[in-house]
Steps between C-alpha positions, in 0.01 A plus 500: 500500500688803568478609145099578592627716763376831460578726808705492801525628875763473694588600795841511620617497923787736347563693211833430510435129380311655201825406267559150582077523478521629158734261373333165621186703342667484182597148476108409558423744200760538272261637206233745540437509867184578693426825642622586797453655831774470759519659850664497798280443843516307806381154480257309698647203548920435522577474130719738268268506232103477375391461115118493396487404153165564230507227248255551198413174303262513196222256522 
């Protein structure tokens, strides 16, 4: 789930979009979020946006 998300990437197309980012960001983790690294870079394919997530689940 995404409360056994640990750490983020993201990359963003433009920084500029890094508010309306944030605040979708915020809905998904309203309470102790993940660490995160967020940078802008061009992106391979057409898309505004890239997130790699690390989940950690106890076995």
């Amino acid at each position: 789930t995404m409360d056994d998300v640990v750490k983020t990437t993201v990359w963003l197309e433009d920084a500029r979009d890094f508010g309306a980012f944030n605040a979708v960001y915020a809905r998904h983790f309203p309470k102790n979020p993940p660490a995160r690294t967020t940078v802008e870079s061009r992106l391979m394919i057409d898309i505004k946006i890239e997130v790699e997530a690390v989940a950690y689940l106890p076995l």
